[in-house]
PLY file of the C-alpha trace (Angstrom):
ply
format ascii 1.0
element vertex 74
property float x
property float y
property float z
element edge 73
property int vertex1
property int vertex2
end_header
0.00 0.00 0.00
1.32 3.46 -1.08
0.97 5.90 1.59
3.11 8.37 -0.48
2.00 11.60 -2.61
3.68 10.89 -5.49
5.12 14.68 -6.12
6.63 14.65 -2.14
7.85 12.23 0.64
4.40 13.83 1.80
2.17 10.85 3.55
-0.92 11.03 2.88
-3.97 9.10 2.94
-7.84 8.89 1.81
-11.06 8.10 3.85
-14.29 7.23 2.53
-16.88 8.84 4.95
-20.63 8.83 5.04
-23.10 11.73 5.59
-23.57 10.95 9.21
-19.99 10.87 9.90
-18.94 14.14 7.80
-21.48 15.58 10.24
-20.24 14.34 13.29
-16.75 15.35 12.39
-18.22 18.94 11.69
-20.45 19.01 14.60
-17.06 17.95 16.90
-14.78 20.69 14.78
-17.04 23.20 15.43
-17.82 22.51 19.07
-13.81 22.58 19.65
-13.79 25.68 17.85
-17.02 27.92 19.38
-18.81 25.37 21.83
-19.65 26.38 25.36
-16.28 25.35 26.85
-13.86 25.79 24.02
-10.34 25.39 24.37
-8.24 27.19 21.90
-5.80 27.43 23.92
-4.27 23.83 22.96
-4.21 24.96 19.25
-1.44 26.61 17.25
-2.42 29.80 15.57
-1.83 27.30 12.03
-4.14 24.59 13.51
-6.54 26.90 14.53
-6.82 27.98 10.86
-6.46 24.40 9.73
-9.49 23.58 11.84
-11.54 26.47 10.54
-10.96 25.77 7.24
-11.47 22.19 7.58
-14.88 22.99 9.30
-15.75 25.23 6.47
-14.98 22.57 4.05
-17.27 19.70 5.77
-19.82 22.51 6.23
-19.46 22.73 1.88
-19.84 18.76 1.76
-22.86 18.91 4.47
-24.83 21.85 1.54
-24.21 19.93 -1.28
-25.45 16.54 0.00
-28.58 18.51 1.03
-29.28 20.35 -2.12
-28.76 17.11 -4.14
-31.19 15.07 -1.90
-33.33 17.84 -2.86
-32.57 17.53 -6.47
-33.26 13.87 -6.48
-36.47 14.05 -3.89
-38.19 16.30 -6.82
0 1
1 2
2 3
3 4
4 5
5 6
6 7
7 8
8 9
9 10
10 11
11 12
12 13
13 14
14 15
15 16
16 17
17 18
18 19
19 20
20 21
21 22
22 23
23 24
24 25
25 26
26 27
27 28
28 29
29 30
30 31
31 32
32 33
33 34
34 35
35 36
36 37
37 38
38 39
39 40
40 41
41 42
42 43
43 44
44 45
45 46
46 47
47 48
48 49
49 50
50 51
51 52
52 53
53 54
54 55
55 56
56 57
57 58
58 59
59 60
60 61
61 62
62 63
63 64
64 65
65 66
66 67
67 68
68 69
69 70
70 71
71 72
72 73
């Protein structure tokens, strides 16, 4: 198994997720992030950004799965 990027050393790897995971994993992001008790003090300035951008990215997948269920409901 290639863990490897192919243009870097870089390891990387994919994950197949469903709907109900993609929002649990934005639901936990975002409660890290703004939640009643959050702790940003644990994060790096980068991760911090990392986080928010990752949480605006799942928040993207969460849209599109909703306007296509939409789509194909019609």
């Amino acid at each position: 198994m290639d863990h490897h990027s192919g243009e870097t050393d870089e390891w990387v790897v994919e994950i197949k997720m469903g709907i109900q995971e993609i929002r649990l994993l934005y639901h936990h992001i975002n409660d890290s992030l703004y939640g009643p008790y959050p702790n940003k003090s644990i994060y790096s300035i980068d991760q911090l950004a990392y986080l928010r951008a990752l949480k605006n990215k799942l928040f993207a997948i969460i849209c599109e799965y909703s306007y296509d269920m939409e789509e194909f409901d019609k």
